[in-house]
TORKOL-4160 file (C-alpha; in steps of 0.2 Angstrom, whole numbers, padded with zeros to 4 digits, m for minus):
116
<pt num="1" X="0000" Y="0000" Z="0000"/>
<pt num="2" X="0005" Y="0016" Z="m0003"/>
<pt num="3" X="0001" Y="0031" Z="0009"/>
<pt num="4" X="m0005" Y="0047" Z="0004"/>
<pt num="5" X="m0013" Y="0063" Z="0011"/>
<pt num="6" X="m0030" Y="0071" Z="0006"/>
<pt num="7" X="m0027" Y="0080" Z="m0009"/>
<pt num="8" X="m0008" Y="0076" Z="m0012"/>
<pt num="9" X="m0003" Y="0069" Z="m0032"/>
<pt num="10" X="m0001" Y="0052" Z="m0035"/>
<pt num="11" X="0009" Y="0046" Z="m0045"/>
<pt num="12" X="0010" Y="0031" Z="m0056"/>
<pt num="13" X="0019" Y="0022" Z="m0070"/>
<pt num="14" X="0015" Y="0005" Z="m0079"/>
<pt num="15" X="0030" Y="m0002" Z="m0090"/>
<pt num="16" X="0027" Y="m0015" Z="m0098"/>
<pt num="17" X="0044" Y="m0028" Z="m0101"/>
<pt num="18" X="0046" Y="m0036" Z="m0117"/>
<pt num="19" X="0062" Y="m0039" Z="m0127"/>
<pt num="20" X="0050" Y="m0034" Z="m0143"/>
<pt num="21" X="0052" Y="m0016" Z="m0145"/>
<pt num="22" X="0039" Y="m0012" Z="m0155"/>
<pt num="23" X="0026" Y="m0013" Z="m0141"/>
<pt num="24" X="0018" Y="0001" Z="m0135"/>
<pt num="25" X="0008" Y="0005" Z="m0122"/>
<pt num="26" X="m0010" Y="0014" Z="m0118"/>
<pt num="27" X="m0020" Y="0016" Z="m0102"/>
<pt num="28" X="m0037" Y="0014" Z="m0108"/>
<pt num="29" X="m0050" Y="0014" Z="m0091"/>
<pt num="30" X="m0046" Y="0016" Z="m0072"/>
<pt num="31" X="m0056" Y="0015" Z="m0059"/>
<pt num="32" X="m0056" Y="0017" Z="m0038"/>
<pt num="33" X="m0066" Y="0009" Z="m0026"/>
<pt num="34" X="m0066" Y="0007" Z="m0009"/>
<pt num="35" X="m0069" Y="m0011" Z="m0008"/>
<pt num="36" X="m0055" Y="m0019" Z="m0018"/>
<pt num="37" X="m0066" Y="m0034" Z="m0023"/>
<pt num="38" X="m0081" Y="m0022" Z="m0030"/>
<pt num="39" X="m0077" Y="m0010" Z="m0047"/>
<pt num="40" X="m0096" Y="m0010" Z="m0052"/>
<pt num="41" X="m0103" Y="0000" Z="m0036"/>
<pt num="42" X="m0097" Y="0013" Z="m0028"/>
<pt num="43" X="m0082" Y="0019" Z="m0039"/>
<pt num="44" X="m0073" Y="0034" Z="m0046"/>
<pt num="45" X="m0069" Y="0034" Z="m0063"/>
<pt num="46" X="m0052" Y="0041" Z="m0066"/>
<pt num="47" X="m0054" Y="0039" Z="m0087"/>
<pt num="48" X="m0063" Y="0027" Z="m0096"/>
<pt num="49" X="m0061" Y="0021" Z="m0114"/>
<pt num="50" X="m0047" Y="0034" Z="m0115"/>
<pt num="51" X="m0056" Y="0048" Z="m0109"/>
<pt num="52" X="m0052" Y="0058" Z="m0095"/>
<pt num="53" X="m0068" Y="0057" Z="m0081"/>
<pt num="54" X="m0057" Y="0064" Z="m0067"/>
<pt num="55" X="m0054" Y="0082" Z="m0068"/>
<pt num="56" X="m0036" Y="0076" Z="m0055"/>
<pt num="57" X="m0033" Y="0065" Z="m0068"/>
<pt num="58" X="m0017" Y="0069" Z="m0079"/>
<pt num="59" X="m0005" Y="0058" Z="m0090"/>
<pt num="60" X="0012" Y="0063" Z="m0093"/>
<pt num="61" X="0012" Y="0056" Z="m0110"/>
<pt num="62" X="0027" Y="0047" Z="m0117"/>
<pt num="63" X="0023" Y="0044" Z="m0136"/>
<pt num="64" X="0020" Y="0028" Z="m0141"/>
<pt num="65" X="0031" Y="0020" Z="m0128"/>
<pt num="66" X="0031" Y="0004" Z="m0116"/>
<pt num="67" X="0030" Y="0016" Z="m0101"/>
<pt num="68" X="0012" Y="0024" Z="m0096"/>
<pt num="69" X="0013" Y="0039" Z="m0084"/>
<pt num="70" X="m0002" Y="0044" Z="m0075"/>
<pt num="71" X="m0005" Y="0056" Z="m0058"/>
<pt num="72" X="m0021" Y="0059" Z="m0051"/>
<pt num="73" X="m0026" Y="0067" Z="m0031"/>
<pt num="74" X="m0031" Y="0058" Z="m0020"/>
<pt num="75" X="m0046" Y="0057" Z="m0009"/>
<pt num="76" X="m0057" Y="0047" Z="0001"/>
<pt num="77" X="m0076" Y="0039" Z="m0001"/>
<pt num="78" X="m0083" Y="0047" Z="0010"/>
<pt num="79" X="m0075" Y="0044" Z="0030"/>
<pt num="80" X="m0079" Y="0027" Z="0033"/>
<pt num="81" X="m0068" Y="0020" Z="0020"/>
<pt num="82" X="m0050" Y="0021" Z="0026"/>
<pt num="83" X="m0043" Y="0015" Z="0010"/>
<pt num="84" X="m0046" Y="0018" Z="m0008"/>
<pt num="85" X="m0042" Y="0003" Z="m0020"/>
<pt num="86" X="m0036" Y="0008" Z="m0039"/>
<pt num="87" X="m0040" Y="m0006" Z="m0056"/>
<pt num="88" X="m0034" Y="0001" Z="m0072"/>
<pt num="89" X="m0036" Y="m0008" Z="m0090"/>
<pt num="90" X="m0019" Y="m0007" Z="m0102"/>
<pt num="91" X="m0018" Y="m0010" Z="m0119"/>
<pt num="92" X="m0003" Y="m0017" Z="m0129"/>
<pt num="93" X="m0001" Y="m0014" Z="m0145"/>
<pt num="94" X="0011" Y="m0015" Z="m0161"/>
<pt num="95" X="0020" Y="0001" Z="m0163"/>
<pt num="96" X="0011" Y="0012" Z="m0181"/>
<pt num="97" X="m0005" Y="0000" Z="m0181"/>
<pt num="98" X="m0014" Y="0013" Z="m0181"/>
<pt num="99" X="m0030" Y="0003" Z="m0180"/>
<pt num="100" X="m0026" Y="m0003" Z="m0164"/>
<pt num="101" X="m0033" Y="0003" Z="m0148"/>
<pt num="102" X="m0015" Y="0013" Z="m0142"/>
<pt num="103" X="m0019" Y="0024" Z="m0158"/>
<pt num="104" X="m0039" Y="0029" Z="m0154"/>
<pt num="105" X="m0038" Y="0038" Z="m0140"/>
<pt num="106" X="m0054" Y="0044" Z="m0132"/>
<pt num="107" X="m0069" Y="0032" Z="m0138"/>
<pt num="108" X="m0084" Y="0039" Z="m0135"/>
<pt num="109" X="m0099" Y="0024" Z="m0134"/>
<pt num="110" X="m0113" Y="0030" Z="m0145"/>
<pt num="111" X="m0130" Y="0019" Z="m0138"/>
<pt num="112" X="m0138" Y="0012" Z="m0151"/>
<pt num="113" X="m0157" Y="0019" Z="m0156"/>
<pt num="114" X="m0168" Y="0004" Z="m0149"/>
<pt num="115" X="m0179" Y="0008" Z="m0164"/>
<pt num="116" X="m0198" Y="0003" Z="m0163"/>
């Protein structure tokens, strides 16, 4: 665990270790919970589907690299919750496939019209 005060950056890295170097690496959705066995109900959503949700939330971005840097502040669920949990999703990709998920971005999920 890592110990932090109210409000004070956090700051995070994710490499990834390959001896292909033409893997990249792209944080695509995380999300903090109190519980560390429940993401679906009471949760923060730091990004999602590469777009920022958090207003904390900043990447120090390393183009197309095998290191994802991230920061955000941190904060508590409310008092009775002494400890926030974080899950991120990462993608892997081929460096210049630019149809893979490192090279989208933000995706924004349109719902589908239900139609009559």
């Amino acid at each position: 665990p890592y110990y932090v005060d109210l409000n004070q950056n956090l700051f995070l890295q994710a490499s990834l270790h390959s001896s292909d170097r033409d893997l990249v690496v792209f944080v695509d959705t995380c999300v903090t919970s109190p519980d560390p066995s429940n993401f679906r109900t009471l949760t923060n959503e730091l990004i999602r589907n590469g777009c920022v949700k958090d207003p904390t939330y900043s990447s120090y971005y390393l183009p197309y690299s095998n290191i994802a840097r991230f920061a955000f502040s941190a904060f508590s669920f409310v008092n009775r919750y002494p400890s926030v949990y974080l899950q991120c999703e990462l993608a892997v990709c081929r460096y210049n496939d630019y149809s893979s998920r490192c090279y989208q971005g933000c995706v924004s999920r349109l719902k589908r019209n239900a139609g009559s």
